[in-house]
Every structure is written in C-alpha cells, then in structure tokens.
C-alpha positions as CSV (number, residue, x, y, z in Angstrom):
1,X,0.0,0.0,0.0
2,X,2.5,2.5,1.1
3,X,4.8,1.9,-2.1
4,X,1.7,2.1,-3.9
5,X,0.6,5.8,-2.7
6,X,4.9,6.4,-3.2
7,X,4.1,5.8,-6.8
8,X,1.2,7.5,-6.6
9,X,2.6,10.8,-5.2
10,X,5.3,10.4,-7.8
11,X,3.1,10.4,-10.7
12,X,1.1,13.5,-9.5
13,X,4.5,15.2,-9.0
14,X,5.5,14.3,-12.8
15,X,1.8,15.9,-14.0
16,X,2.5,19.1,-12.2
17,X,5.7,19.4,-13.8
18,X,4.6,18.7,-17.5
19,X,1.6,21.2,-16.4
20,X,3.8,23.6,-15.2
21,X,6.3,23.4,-18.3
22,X,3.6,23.3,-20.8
23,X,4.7,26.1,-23.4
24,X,2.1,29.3,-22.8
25,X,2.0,29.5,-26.4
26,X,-1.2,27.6,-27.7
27,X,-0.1,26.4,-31.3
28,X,0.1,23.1,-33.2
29,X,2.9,21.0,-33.0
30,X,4.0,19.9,-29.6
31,X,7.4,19.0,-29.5
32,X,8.8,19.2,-33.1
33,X,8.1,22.9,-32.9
34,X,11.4,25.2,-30.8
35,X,9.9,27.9,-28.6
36,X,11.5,30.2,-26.9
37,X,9.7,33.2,-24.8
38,X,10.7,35.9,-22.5
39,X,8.5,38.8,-20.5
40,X,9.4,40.7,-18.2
41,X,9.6,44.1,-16.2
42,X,12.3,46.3,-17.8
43,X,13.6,46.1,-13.8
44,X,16.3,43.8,-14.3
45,X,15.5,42.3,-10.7
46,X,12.6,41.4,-11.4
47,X,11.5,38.3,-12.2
48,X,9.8,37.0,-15.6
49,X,6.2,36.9,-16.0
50,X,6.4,34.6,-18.9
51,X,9.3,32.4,-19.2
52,X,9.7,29.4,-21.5
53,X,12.4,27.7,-23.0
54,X,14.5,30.9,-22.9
55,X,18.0,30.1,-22.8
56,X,17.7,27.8,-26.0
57,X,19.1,28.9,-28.9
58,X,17.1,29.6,-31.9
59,X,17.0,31.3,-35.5
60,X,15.9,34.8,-34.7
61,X,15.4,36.0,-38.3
62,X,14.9,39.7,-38.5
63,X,14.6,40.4,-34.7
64,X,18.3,40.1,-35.1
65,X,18.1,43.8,-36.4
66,X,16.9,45.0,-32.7
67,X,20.1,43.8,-31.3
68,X,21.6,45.5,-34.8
69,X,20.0,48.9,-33.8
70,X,20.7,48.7,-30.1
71,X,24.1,48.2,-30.5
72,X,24.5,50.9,-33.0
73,X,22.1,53.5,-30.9
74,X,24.8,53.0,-27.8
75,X,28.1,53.1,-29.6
76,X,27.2,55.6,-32.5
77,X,24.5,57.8,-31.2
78,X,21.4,58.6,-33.0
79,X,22.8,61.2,-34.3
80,X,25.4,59.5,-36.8
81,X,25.4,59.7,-40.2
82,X,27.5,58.4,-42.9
83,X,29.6,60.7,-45.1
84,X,30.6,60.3,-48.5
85,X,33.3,62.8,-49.8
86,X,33.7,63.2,-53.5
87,X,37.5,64.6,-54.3
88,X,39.1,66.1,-57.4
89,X,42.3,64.8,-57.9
90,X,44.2,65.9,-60.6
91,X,45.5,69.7,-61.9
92,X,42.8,72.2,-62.6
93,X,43.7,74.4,-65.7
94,X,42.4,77.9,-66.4
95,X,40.0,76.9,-69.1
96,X,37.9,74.2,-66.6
97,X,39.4,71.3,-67.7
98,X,40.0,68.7,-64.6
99,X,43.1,66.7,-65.8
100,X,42.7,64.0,-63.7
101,X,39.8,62.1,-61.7
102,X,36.4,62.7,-60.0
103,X,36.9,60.3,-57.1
104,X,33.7,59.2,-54.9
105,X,34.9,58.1,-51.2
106,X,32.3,55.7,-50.4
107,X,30.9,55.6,-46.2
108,X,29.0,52.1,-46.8
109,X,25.9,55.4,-46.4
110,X,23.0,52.8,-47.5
111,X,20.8,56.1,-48.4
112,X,22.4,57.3,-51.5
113,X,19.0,57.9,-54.0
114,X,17.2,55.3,-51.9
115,X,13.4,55.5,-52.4
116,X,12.9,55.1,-48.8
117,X,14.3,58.5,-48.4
118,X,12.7,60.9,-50.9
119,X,12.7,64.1,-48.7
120,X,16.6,63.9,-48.5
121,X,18.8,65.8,-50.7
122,X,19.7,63.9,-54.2
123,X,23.9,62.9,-53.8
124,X,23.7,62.8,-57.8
125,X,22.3,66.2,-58.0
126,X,24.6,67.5,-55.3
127,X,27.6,65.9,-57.0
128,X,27.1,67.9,-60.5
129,X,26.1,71.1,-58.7
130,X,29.5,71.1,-57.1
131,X,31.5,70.0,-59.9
132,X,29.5,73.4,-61.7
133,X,30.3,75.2,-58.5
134,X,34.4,74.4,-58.8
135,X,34.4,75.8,-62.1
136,X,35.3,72.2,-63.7
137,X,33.8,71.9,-67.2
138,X,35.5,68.8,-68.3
139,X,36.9,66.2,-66.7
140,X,39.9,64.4,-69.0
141,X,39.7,61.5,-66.7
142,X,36.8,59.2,-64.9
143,X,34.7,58.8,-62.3
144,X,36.0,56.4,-59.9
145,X,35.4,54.8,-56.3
146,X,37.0,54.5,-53.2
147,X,35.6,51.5,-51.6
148,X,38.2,50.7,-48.5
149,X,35.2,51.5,-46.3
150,X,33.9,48.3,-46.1
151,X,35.8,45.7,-47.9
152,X,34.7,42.7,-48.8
153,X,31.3,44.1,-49.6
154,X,28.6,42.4,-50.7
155,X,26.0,39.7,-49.6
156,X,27.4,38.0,-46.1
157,X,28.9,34.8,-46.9
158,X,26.3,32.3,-44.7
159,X,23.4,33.9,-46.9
160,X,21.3,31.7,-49.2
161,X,21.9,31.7,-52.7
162,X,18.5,31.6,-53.3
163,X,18.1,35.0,-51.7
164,X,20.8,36.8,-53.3
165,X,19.4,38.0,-56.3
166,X,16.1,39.4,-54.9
167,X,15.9,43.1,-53.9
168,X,15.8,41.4,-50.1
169,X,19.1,39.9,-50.6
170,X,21.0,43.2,-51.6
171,X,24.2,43.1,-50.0
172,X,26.2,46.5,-48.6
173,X,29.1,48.1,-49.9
174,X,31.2,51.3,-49.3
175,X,29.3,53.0,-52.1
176,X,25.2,51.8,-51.9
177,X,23.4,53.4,-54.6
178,X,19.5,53.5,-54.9
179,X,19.0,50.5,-52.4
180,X,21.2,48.4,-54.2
181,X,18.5,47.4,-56.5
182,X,17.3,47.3,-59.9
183,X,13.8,46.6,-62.0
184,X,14.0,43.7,-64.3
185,X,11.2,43.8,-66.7
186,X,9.7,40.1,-68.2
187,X,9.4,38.8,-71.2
188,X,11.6,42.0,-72.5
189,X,14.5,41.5,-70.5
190,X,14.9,45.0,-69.7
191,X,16.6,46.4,-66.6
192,X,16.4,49.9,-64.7
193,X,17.7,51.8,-64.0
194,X,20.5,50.3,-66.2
195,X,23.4,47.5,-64.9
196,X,27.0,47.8,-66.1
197,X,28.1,44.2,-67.0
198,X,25.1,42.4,-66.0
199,X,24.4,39.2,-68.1
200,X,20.7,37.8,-67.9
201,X,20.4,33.6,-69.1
202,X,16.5,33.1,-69.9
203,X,16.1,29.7,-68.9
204,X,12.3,30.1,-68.6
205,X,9.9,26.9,-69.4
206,X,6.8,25.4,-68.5
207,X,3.5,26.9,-67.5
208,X,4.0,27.2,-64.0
209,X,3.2,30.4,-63.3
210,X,6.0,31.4,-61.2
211,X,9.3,33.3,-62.2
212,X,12.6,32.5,-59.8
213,X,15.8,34.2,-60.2
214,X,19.1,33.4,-59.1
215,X,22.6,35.0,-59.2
216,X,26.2,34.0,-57.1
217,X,27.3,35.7,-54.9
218,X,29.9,38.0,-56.6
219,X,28.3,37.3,-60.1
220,X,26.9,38.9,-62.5
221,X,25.0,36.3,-64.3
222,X,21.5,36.4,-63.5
223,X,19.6,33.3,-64.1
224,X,15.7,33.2,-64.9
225,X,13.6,30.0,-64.1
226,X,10.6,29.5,-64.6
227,X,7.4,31.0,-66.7
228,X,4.6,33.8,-66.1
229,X,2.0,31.7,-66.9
230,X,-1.0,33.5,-68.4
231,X,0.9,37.0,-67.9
232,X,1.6,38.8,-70.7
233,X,4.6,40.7,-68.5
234,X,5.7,41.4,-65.0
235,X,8.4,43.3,-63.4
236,X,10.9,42.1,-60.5
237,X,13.1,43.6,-58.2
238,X,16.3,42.3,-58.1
239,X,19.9,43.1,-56.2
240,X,22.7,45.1,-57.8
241,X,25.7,43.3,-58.8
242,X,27.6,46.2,-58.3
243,X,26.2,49.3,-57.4
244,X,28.9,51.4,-57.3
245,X,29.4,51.2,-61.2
246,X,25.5,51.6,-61.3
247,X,26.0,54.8,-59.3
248,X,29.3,56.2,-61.5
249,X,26.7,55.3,-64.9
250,X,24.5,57.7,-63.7
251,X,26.9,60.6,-62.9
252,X,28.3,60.2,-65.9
253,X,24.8,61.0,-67.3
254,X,23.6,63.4,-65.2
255,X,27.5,65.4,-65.8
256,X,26.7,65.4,-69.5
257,X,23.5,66.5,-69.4
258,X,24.7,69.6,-67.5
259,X,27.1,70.0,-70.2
260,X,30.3,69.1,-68.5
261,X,32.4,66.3,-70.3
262,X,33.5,63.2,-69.0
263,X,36.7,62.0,-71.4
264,X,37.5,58.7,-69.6
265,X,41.0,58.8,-69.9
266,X,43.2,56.9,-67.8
267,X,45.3,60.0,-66.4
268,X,48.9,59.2,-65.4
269,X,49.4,60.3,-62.0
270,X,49.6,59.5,-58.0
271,X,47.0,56.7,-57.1
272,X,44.5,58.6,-55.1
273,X,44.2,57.8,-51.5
274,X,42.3,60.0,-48.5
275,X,44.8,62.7,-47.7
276,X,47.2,62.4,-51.0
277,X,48.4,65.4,-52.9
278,X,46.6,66.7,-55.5
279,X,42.9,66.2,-54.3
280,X,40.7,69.3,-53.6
281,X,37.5,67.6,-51.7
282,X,34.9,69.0,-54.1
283,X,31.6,67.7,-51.7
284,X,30.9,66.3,-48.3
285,X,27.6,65.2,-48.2
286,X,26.2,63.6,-45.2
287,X,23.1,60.9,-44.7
288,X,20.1,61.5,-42.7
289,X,20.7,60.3,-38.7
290,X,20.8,57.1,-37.7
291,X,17.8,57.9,-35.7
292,X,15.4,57.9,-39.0
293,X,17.2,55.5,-40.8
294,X,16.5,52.9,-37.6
295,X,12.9,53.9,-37.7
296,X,12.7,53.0,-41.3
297,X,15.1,49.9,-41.3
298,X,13.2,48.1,-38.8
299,X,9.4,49.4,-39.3
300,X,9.9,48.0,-42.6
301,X,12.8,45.2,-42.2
302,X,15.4,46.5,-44.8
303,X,18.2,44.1,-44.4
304,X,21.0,46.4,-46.6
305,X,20.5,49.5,-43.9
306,X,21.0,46.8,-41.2
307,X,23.8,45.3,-42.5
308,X,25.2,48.8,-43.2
309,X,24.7,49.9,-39.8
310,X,26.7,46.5,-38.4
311,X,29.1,47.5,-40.9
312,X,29.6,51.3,-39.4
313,X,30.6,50.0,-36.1
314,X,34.0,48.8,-37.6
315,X,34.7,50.9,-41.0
316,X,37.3,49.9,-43.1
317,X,37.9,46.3,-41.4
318,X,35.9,43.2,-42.1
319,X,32.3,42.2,-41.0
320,X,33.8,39.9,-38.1
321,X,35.4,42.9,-36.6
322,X,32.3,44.8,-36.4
323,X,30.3,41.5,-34.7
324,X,33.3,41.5,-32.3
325,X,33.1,44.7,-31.4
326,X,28.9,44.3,-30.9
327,X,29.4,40.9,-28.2
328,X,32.5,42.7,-26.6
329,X,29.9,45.9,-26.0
330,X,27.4,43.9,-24.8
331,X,29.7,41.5,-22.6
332,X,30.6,45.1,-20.3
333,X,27.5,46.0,-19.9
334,X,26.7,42.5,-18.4
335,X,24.9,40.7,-21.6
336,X,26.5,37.5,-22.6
337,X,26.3,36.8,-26.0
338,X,29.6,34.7,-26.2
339,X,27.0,31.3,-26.7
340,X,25.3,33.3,-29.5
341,X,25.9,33.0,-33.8
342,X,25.9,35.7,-34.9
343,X,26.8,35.7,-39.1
344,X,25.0,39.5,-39.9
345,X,23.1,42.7,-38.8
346,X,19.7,41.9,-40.4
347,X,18.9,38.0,-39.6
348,X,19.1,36.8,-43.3
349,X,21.6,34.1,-42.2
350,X,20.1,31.2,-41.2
351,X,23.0,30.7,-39.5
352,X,22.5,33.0,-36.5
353,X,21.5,31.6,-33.6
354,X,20.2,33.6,-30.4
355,X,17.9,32.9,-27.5
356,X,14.7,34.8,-26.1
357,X,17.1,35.5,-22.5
358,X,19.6,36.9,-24.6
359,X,17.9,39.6,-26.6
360,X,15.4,40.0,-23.5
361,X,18.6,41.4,-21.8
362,X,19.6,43.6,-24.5
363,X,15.9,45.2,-24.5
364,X,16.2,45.9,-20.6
365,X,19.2,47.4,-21.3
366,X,18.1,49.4,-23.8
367,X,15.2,50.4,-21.7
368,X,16.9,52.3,-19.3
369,X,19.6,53.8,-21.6
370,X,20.1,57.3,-22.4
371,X,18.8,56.3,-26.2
372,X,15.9,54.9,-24.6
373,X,13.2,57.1,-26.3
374,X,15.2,56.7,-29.5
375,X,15.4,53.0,-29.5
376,X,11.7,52.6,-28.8
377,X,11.1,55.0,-31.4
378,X,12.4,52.8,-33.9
379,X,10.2,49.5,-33.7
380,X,7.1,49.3,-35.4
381,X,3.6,49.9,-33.2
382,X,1.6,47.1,-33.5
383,X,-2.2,47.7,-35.2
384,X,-0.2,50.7,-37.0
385,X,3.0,50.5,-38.5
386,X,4.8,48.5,-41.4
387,X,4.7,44.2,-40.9
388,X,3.3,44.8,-37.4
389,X,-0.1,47.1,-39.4
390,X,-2.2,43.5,-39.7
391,X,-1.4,43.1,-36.0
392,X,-4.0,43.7,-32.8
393,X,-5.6,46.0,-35.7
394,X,-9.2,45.5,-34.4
395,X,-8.3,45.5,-31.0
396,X,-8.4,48.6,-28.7
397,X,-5.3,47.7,-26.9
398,X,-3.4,48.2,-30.4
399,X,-0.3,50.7,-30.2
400,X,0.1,49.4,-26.8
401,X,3.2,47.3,-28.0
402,X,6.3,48.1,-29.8
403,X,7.9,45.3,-31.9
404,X,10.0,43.8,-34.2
405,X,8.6,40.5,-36.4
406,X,11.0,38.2,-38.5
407,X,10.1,35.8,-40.5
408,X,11.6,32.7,-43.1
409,X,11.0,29.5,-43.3
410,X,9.6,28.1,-40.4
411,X,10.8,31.1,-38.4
412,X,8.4,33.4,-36.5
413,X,9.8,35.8,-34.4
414,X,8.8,39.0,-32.2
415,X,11.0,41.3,-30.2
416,X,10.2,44.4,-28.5
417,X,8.3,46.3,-25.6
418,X,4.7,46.5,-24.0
419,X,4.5,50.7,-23.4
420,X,2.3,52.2,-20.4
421,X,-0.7,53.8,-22.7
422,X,-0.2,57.1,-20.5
423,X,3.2,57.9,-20.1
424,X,4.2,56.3,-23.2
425,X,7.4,54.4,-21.3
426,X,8.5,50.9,-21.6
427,X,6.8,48.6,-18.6
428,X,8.0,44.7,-20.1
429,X,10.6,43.5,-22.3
430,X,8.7,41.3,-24.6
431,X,10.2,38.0,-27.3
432,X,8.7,35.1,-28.9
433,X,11.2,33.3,-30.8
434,X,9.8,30.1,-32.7
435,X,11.2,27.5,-34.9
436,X,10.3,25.2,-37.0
437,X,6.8,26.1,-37.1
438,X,4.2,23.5,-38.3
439,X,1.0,25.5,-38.0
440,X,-0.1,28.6,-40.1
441,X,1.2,31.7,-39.3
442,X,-2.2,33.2,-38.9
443,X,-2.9,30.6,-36.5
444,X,0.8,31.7,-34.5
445,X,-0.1,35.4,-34.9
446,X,-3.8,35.1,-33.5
447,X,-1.9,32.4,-30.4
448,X,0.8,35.7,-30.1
449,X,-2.2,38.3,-30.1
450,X,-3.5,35.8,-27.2
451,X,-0.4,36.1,-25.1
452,X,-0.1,39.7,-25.1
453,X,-3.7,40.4,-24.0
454,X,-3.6,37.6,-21.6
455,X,-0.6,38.4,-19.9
456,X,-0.7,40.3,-16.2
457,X,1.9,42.8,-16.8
C-alpha cells in the first residue's frame, strides 16, 4: 500500500511538472516545434512573467536587427550619419578642364537615391552642382570609387543563394546606390535603372506560373527560371551586382547632361588615397541620422540599412570585426552573447542563432539607456506601422506594443516592448522566438495576439 501511494505521489509530481512546463504559447505542433519566450519588467530584478524555453538557442530572423539597432544606438548615437566625400584629384587648368579624376569616397551610407528617403537631398544632383560650382567643365579622366570602407562588400557569406538575387538579398558596400536594386522587366529582358556588366540567361519553361531568379554571390550572371504563366509581362526587383558602377553610370549621365564632359582617360598620376596630394574635396555630403534610418530599417525590415549599420561600427575592417566589437559591447555591460551565432546585422543568415534571454537582456538594457526614447522610437507599433499594421488592428489595446517580427522559413519571431498607454514608457521586455513552425502563421499570430492580451503585466 505505502509503495503504492509512493508511486502514486510520484506520478502527481511528474503531471505538475509537465503542467507547469507546458509552453504558454497555444499552437500546433507539440514537440517538433522550438519555442522560446521571454516577458518581463524592464527592472532587471525582477522576475519574468512569462518564461519558456528561454536560454535555447534559436533562428531569430529579422529580430536580429533589434540587437543591430541597439548596438548601433549606444556606440554611434542617434545622431550618426554616414559621409561620402567626393574629391578632385588631378590639376585644374584655367579653361575648366579637370586633368585627372572625380573620385567618390564611399561611407557604406545605404541612403544614396534610396526611395525610402525621398525628402533627403539627391547625392547625384549635389555631385554635379558642385563639380559646376568648382568651375570644372571637363573632366579628362573618370569617375572612380574609393571602396576601402567596407571591404569585402557584398551579400554576407552564410546567406542563401537563393536570396541573393532578390531586392531582399541586396548586400552593402562602401558606395550603396538606390537600395542596391534594380527593375527587371519580363518577357523583355529590360533592366532599370541600367546594370554595367550584368548578363541575364533566360532559362524560362513550362507553364508554371512562377518566375525565380538566381545570381552567385559575386556574379553577374543572372539566371531566370521558370514562366509567367498566363501574364503577358511582369516586373521584378532584383539586387545590384555592383552598385557602385551603377552609381558612376548615372553621374556620368547626369555630368553630360549639365554640359560638363566626362573624357574617360586613364590620367597618369599618384593613385589617389584620402589625404594624398593633388585632391581638392569638391563635396561632403552627409546621410540623414541614424535615428530615421532605424525607424525606417526596422518598421519596414530593410536588411541592406541593417547590414550597413553592423558594418559602421568597424569601418574599413571586415564584417567579423564589427560583430566582435557588438558581443564585446554587450559582454561590459553585463549581456553575454559569447554562446550566441551571430553571421550578420539583419537576420538573413540562417545561420545566426540567439535565444529569447539573450535579446530579453539587451531590450532591458536598452530600456533604461540614455537612447531609450530613440530606441523605442524605432520599432514598429503594433495595429499601426509596417509588418506589425495587420497586428491587434481590431483590438483597442493596439499601439500598446512596440515590436520587431521576423520571418523565413519556419521562423516566426517578435521582439520588443509593451508601453504604459499614459506615459508612453517601456513597462515589459517582450520576445517570442519560434522555430520550426508546423501550424499557419495566422494561427501563430492570433496564439501571439492571445499572449499579449492575456498576460498580467
């Protein structure tokens, strides 16, 4: 009897303990689906008030960019912004002519002619004007780049191939010109704005209905798969090979259009470098801050602006140096991120790996930062802004959170803050990391949407 009521007490102990670790989140799946979550008071001594799973390392996808933006917030200030100089190097002689070189110093400043910045002053326009304003009427030589600002630009190694060639997969580089993408037009093969060097192999077929691209890293072969079906034509965005020599194109134009010739001779002379003889800086033209390039990076989840902010923290060295210096910033200021992937600034790398504890951590920091206001200023409120719009929409507790989705195969993802609907100030640090998702992600959203409302905060 007694070993009976032992066993007894045993199995009622086990039931409490698979009650009490049941994941919060209601959503299909059980055990082949990874979830990790994390709520709690910005207070740092405080204890969670939802905790599952999160210490486990998971995909974060583009949540990444809120570590991205908090990083860059504390070690650059909201009010950085990139600067690209434009020099001319070479003898000026009495009649205008420039006998030498227009030389662009690229800043990796992902905002040159982007479309997500249409208020800001044109850099093309500004160029030209300046070359007018110098008194330069023909330049014997070319328009050339100075790229040692981020070398080895370009998509980040651990990235997909299959995401390279889209307009999402545009990699960074010292000079970024119109978000590092391009139009490509279908059945007529056209491109705009126009690609130096860019080779497009139709290999289209079949009925299916759906186009894919593709393009190597580094390449500039574009593939086309596929067919469009009953479409007569369709356009696609697609990444820039090379967008500096996209960028020196269109200057070109735009120079003899304002009557000033561009000869495109090679000039013998001194290989230009910052600070040589013979350069007269011409232009200094500076980006909007980082401030309104966060808000639009993460409200709308542009993965070159993140990678270019990664990439500020550590200009002129490689990426690694600037993920270094990101888990060495965190590491003082008492966030361990030492058992953490990270491959890039935006979460396009399946490859990262992060858990909910870990970016929970960040977000209290952040919370009680001096770039406070900033930081929560940059993530999307949910019911109103960008991928969070759909979100709470109906619901009268919508713009009471802050957040940050990402989302690829599999991967769903939210990172961000619950805000006190009065004084407008962070009360809970709030992430829902989960991988390999079997459900719908209507279903997940509507089980998220659950959570939030349900939880005591």
């Amino acid at each position: 009897m007694i070993r009976i009521k032992i066993i007894s007490i045993i199995a009622l102990l086990g039931l409490a303990l698979a009650v009490s670790a049941q994941c919060p989140l209601r959503i299909k799946g059980g055990d082949a689906v990874s979830v990790g979550l994390y709520i709690a008071p910005v207070d740092r001594t405080a204890m969670p008030v939802v905790e599952h799973d999160s210490g486990r390392m998971l995909t974060p996808a583009s949540i990444m960019k809120s570590l991205t933006m908090a990083t860059a917030l504390e070690l650059l200030g909201p009010d950085f912004r990139w600067n690209t100089r434009v020099m001319a190097h070479g003898n000026l002689s009495h009649d205008g002519t420039l006998n030498g070189d227009i030389v662009i110093i690229g800043s990796g400043d992902p905002t040159l002619e982007s479309r997500h910045f249409k208020e800001h002053p044109s850099f093309v326009a500004s160029l030209v004007n300046a070359v007018k304003a110098h008194g330069i009427k023909t330049i014997r030589g070319k328009i050339r780049i100075y790229d040692a600002a981020v070398p080895h630009g370009g998509a980040v190694p651990s990235w997909e191939v299959e995401d390279i060639a889209w307009d999402y997969g545009a990699g960074t580089y010292a000079i970024n010109y119109a978000d590092n993408t391009f139009t490509l037009q279908i059945p007529s093969m056209q491109v705009y704005p126009p690609v130096p060097g860019l080779k497009i192999v139709d290999r289209r077929e079949g009925q299916s209905g759906k186009i894919d691209i593709s393009r190597g890293a580094g390449s500039d072969i574009l593939f086309i798969y596929g067919s469009l079906g009953a479409r007569k034509q369709a356009s696609f965005p697609c990444s820039m090979p090379d967008p500096g020599s996209v960028l020196v194109q269109m200057v070109e134009s735009r120079l003899v259009a304002a009557g000033i010739a561009v000869e495109r001779e090679d000039i013998p002379q001194q290989s230009f470098r910052p600070g040589c003889g013979g350069a007269v800086e011409i232009l200094s033209f500076d980006s909007p801050p980082l401030r309104d390039v966060g808000r639009s990076l993460m409200v709308r989840s542009d993965n070159l602006m993140a990678e270019a902010t990664l990439r500020a923290l550590a200009p002129g060295m490689p990426l690694k140096n600037a993920i270094q210096r990101e888990i060495r910033f965190w590491h003082d200021k008492g966030v361990d991120l030492s058992c953490s992937r990270i491959n890039d600034g935006s979460g396009l790398s399946r490859a990262n790996a992060v858990s909910a504890a870990q970016l929970g951590a960040v977000l209290r920091a952040m919370a009680v930062s001096p770039q406070r206001n900033d930081y929560v200023d940059v993530f999307a409120r949910v019911g109103l802004d960008g991928t969070m719009r759909s979100f709470l929409n109906r619901h009268e507790r919508k713009g009471e959170f802050v957040l940050k989705s990402g989302s690829m195969g599999g991967v769903q993802c939210y990172a961000g803050y619950r805000i006190d609907p009065e004084s407008r100030i962070p009360t809970h640090v709030i992430v829902v990391m989960v991988n390999n998702l079997v459900g719908s992600r209507t279903e997940l959203r509507k089980a998220v949407e659950t959570l939030l409302l349900d939880t005591a905060y």
